[in-house]
C-alpha positions as CSV (number, residue, x, y, z in Angstrom):
1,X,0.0,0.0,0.0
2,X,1.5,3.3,-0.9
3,X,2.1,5.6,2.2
4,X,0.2,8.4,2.9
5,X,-3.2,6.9,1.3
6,X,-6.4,6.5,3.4
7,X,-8.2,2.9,3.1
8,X,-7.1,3.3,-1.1
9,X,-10.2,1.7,-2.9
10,X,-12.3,2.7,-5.8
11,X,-15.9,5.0,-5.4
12,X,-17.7,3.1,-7.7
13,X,-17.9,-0.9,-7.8
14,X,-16.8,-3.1,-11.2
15,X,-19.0,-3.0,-13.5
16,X,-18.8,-4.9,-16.3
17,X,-19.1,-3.1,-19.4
18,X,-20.7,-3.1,-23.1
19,X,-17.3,-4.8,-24.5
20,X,-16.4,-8.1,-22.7
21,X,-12.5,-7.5,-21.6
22,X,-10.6,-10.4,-19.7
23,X,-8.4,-7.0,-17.9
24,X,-8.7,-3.9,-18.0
25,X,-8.0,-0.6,-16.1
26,X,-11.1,1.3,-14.1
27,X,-10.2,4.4,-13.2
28,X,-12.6,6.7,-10.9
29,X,-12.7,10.0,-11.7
30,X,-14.9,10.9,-8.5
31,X,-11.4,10.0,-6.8
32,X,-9.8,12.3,-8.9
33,X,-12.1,15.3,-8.1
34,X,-11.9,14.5,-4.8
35,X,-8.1,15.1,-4.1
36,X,-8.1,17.6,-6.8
37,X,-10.2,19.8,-4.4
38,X,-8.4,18.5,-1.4
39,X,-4.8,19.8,-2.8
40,X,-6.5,23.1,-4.2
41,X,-8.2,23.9,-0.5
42,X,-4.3,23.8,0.9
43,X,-3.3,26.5,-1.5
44,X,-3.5,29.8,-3.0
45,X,-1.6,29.2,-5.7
46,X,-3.3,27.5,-9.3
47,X,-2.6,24.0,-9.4
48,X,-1.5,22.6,-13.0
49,X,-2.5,18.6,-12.7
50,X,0.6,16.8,-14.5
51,X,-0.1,14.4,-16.8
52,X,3.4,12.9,-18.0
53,X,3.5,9.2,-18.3
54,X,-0.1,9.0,-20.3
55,X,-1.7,10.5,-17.0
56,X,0.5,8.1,-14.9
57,X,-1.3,5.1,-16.4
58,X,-4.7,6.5,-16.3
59,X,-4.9,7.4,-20.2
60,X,-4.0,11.5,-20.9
61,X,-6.3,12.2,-23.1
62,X,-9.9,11.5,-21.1
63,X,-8.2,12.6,-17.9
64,X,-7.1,16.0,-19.6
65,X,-10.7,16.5,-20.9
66,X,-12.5,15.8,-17.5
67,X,-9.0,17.8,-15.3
68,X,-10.4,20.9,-17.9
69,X,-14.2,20.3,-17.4
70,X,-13.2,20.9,-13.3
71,X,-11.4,24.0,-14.3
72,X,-8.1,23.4,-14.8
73,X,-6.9,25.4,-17.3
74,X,-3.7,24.6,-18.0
75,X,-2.0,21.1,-17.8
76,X,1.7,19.9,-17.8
77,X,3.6,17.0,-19.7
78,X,7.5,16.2,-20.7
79,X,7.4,16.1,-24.3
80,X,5.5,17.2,-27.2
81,X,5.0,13.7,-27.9
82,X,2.8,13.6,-24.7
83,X,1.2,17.2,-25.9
84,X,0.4,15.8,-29.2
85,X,-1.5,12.8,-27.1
86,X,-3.7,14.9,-25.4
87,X,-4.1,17.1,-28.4
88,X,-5.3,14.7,-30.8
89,X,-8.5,14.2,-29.2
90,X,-8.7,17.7,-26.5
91,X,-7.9,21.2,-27.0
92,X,-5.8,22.2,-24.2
93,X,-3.2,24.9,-22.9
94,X,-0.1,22.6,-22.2
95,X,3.0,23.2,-20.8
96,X,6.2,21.3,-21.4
97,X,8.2,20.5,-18.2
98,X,11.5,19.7,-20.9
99,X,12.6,21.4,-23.8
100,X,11.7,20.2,-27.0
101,X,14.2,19.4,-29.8
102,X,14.8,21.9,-32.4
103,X,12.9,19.5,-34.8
104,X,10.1,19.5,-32.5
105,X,9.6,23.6,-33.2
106,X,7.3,24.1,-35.6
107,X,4.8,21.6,-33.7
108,X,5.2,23.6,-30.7
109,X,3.9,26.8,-32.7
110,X,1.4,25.4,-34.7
111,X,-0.4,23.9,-31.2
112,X,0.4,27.3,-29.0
113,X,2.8,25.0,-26.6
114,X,4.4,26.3,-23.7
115,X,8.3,25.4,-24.2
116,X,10.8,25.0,-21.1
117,X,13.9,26.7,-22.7
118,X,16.9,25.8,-20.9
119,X,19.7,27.7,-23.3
120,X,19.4,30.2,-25.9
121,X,20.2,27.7,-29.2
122,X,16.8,27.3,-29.6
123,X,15.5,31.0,-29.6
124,X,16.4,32.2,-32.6
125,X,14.4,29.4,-34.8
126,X,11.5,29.7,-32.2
127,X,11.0,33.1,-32.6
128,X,11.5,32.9,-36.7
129,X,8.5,30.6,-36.4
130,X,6.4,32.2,-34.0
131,X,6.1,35.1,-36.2
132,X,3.6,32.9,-38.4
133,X,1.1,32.7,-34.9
134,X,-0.9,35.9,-34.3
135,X,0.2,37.0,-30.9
136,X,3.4,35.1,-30.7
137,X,4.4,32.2,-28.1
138,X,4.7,32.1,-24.5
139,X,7.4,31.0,-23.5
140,X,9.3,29.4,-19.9
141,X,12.6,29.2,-18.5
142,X,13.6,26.1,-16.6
143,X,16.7,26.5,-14.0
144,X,18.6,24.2,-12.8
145,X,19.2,25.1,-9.1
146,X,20.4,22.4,-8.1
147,X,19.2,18.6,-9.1
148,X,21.8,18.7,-11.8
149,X,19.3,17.2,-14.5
150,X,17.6,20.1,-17.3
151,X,17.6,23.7,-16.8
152,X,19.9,27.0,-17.1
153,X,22.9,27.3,-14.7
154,X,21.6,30.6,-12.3
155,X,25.0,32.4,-13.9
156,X,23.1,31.4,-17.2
157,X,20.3,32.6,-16.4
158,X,20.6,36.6,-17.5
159,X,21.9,36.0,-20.6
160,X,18.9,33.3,-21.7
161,X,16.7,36.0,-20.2
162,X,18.1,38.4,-22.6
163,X,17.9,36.5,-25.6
164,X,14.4,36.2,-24.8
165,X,13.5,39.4,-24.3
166,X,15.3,40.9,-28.1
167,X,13.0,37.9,-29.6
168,X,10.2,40.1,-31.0
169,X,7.4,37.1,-30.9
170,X,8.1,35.4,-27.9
171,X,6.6,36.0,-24.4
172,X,8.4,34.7,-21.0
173,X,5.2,33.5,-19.1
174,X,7.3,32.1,-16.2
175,X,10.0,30.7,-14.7
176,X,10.5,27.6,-13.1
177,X,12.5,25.2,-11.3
178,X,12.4,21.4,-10.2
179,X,13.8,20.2,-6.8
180,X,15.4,16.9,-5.9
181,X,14.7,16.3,-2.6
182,X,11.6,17.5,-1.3
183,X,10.4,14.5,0.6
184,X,13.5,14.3,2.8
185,X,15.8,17.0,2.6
186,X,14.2,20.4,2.9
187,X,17.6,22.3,3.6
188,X,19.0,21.3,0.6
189,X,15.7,22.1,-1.0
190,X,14.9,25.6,0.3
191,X,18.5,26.6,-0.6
192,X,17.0,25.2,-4.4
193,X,13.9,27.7,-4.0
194,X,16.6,30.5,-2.4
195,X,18.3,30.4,-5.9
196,X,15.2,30.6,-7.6
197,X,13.4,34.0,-6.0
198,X,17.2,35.4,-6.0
199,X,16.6,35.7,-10.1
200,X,13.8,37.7,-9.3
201,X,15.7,40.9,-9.2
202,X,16.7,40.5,-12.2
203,X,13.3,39.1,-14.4
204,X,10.3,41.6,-15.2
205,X,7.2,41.5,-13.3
206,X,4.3,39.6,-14.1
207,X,5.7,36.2,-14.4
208,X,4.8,33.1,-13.0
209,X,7.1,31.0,-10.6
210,X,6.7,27.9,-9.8
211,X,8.8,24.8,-7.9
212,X,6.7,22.8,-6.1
213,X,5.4,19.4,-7.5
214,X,3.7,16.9,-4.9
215,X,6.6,16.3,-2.0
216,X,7.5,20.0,-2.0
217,X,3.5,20.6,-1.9
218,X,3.1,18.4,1.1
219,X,6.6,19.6,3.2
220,X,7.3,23.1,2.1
221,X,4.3,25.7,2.0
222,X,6.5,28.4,1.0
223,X,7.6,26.7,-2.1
224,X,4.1,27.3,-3.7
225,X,4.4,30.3,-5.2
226,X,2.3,31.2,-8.0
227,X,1.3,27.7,-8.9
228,X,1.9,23.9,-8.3
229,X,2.6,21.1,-10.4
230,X,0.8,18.1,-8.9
231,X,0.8,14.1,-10.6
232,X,1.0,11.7,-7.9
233,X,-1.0,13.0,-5.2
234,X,-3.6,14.1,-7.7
235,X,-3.9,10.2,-8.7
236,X,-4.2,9.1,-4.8
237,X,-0.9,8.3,-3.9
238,X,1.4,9.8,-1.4
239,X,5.3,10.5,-1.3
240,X,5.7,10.6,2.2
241,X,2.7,10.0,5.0
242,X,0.2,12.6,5.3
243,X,-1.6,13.6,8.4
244,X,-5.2,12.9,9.0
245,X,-6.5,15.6,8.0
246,X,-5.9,14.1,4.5
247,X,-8.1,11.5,2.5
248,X,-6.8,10.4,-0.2
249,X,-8.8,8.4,-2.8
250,X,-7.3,5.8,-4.5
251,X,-7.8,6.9,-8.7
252,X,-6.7,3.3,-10.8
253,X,-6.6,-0.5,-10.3
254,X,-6.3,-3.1,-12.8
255,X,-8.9,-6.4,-12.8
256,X,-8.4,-9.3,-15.1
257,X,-10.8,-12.2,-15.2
258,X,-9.4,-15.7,-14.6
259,X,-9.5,-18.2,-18.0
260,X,-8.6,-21.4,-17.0
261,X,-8.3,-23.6,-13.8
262,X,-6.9,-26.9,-13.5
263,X,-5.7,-29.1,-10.0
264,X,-1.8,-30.2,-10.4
265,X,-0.2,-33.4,-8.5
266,X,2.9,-32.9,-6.5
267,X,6.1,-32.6,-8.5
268,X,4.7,-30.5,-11.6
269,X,6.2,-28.3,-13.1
270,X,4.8,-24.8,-13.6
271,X,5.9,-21.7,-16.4
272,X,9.2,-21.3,-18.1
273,X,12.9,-23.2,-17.3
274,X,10.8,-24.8,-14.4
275,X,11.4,-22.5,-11.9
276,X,8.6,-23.5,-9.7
277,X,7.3,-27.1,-8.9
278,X,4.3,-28.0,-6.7
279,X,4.7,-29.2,-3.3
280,X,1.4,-30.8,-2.7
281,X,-1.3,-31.1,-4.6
282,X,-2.4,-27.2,-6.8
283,X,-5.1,-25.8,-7.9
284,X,-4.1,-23.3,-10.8
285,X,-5.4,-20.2,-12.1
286,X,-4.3,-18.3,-15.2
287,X,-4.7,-15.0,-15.7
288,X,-4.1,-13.0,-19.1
289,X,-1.8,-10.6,-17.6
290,X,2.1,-10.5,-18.0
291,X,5.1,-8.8,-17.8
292,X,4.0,-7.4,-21.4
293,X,1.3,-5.5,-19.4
294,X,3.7,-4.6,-17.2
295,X,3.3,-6.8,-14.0
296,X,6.8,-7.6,-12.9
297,X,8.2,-5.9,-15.6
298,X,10.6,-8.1,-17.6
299,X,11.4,-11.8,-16.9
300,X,15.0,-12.7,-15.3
301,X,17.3,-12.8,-18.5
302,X,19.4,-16.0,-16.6
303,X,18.6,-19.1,-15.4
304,X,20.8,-17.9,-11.8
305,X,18.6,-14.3,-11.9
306,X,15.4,-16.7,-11.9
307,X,16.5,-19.1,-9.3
308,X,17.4,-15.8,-7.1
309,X,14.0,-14.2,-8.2
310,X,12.2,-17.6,-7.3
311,X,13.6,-18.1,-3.5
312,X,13.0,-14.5,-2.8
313,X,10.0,-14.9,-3.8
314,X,9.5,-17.9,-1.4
315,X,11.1,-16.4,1.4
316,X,9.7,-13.3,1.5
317,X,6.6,-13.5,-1.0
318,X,5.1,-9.9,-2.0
319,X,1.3,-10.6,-3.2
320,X,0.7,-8.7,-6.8
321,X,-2.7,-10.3,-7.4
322,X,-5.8,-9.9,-4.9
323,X,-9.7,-11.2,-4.9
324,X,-10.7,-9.0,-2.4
325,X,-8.3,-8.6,0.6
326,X,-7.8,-12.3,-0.1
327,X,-3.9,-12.7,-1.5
328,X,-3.3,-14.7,-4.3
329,X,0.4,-16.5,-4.8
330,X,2.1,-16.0,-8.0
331,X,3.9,-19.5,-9.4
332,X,6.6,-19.6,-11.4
333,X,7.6,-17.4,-14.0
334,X,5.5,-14.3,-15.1
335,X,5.3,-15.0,-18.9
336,X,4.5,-12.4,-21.5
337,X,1.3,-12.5,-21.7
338,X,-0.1,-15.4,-18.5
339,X,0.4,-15.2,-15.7
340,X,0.1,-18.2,-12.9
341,X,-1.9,-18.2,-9.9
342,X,-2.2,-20.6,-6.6
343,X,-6.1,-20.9,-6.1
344,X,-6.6,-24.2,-3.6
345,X,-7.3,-22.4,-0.8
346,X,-9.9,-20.1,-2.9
347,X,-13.3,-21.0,-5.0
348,X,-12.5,-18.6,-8.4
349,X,-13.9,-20.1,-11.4
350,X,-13.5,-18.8,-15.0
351,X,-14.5,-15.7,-15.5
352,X,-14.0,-14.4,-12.0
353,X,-12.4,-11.4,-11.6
354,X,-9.3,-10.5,-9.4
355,X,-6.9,-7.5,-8.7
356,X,-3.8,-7.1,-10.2
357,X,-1.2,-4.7,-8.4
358,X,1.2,-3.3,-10.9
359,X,3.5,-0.4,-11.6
360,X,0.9,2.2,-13.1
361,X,3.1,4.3,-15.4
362,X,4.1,1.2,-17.0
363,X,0.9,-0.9,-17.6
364,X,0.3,-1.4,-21.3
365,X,-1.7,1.0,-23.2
366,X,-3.1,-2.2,-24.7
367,X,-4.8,-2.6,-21.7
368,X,-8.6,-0.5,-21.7
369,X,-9.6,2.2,-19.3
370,X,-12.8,1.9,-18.5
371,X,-13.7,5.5,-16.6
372,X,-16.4,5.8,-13.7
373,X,-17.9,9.0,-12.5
374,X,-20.2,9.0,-9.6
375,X,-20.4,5.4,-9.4
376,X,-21.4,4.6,-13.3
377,X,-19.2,3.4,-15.6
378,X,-18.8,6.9,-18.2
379,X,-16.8,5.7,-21.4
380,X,-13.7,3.0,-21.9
381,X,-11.1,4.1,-24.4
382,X,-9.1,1.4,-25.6
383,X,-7.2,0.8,-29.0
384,X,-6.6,4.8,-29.4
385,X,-10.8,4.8,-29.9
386,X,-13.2,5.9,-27.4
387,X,-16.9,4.2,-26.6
388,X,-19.8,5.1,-25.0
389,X,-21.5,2.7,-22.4
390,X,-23.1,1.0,-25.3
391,X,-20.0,0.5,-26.9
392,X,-20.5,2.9,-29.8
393,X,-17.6,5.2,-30.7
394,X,-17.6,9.0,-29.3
395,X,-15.5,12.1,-29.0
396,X,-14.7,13.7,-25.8
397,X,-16.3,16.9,-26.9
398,X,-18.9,17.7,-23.8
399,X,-18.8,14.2,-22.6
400,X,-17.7,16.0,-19.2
């Protein structure tokens, strides 16, 4: 259970829906109201959800569209690959958190993007081409104060402003910074915000500043500033343990339905190079869920790795797959695509579904989300489409 999070479960109960999936991802977006408003109640500043890694696993595009329906105006990604995402099936005002490559350029002005500029190479071009879009481009400029990743050195930091400010179609909206260690070491990070205001002096007024993303949010109140850049506690996790006065909801889990059982004899063999072999008599479960999807990642590439993954596992076994609080043991290998489940002590059948505890920034886009509001299943987008209840195709246009 991720720290910080108050009895995580979802608001609405599975349903199944119109198209007959053996897993898929819910994903409550009553949850996500719910500690939207709870994170915007501890702040003045505007909070910009983030929704890097497709919406960390909860699909970008639908969450964008219902994140804008609550008001939030603008909304933050990496890349202009993630923009592009969102844009496809949304308008929205989108930030970039990294700079984009100079090949990336013209699609930043043609969708009114908000580039991170970290050093002036990419000015020149930028402002050549934002003299095709009435009232230029806004523009940001990340610093680097300290976690040694992307952003202007602070020295750097007049001179980019400069070159900004002679480029006749670009407009610096805000300046920005990104700390490293907000969840444990707030000296270290309010000497990171120190060198931010200390540029100040030297920008012109109006702009926005921003630092804080969720940790910072939680353990540094005067790191807020104008706005804050919130991802995981907006999806209902928690970086470090929150007092009571929070509730978080949990936003995501993923179900898959069980496709075959079958009892094994002692001594059998179960999944690839054999790794596990029944003790006593086993009744097994499959599940169509794998290391493809992203449960467990990646199989051990050597037959050593596996034995060392398998005893582990043995010795101290860490539970992945759930029907209700009811744990259910993974044997042998995680495959691809299957994955192998110890059910004598429980009464699934076929068709049954259980919970499956993965890694949500990595779970397979393959994978549907099927989105609940209020309790009722609202649309599933899967296979870059988007359906009504009824499964017949829609557009997000005033779905929220």
């Amino acid at each position: 259970m991720v720290r910080g999070t108050a009895t995580p479960q979802l608001a609405a109960p599975a349903q199944k829906g119109p198209l007959d999936f053996s897993a898929w991802v819910e994903v409550d977006l009553s949850a996500l109201e719910h500690n939207l408003r709870s994170a915007q109640r501890r702040t003045r500043a505007q909070v910009v959800p983030i929704l890097k890694g497709d919406a960390y696993g909860h699909g970008a595009p639908v969450v964008a569209a219902f994140l804008q329906a609550r008001g939030c105006t603008t909304l933050g990604v990496s890349t202009v690959e993630e923009a592009l995402d969102i844009l496809a099936w949304t308008k929205a005002r989108i930030m970039l958190l990294a700079p984009p490559l100079p090949g990336q350029l013209p699609a930043v002005v043609k969708h009114n993007l908000i580039p991170a500029l970290t050093s002036p190479e990419l000015v020149p071009e930028l402002n050549r081409l934002a003299a095709l879009r009435p009232g230029g481009l806004t523009v940001q400029i990340k610093v680097d104060t300290g976690f040694g990743r992307l952003g202007t050195a602070p020295e750097d930091f007049p001179a980019l402003l400069a070159e900004i400010k002679q480029a006749s179609h670009l407009h610096l909206g805000g300046v920005f910074t990104h700390f490293s260690a907000a969840a444990g070491d707030k000296k270290f990070t309010r000497g990171q915000l120190q060198r931010l205001l200390a540029l100040r002096e030297a920008a012109p007024a109006g702009l926005l500043w921003h630092a804080a993303g969720s940790s910072a949010f939680l353990t540094l109140p005067e790191s807020h500033l104008d706005l804050v850049r919130l991802g995981t506690l907006l999806y209902g996790q928690a970086p470090l343990p929150l007092d009571s006065s929070w509730q978080l909801q949990e936003t995501w889990r993923c179900q898959a339905r069980i496709i075959q059982t079958r009892w094994l004899p002692p001594g059998h063999s179960v999944g690839y190079s054999r790794a596990f072999r029944t003790q006593r008599p086993l009744r097994l479960g499959v599940i169509p869920v794998g290391y493809g999807h992203g449960l467990e990642l990646e199989p051990a590439p050597s037959p050593w790795r596996q034995f060392k993954h398998a005893a582990f596992r043995a010795l101290f076994p860490k539970h992945a797959v759930f029907h209700g609080r009811e744990p259910l043991p993974i044997v042998g290998r995680v495959s691809m695509g299957l994955t192998c489940l110890d059910l004598t002590k429980s009464d699934l059948q076929v068709g049954d579904t259980v919970s499956v505890g993965m890694r949500r920034t990595v779970v397979s886009r393959q994978i549907p989300r099927l989105y609940y509001f209020r309790g009722k299943l609202k649309c599933i987008f899967w296979n870059h489409q988007l359906f009504d209840t009824r499964g017949r195709k829609i557009s997000l246009r005033g779905l929220f």
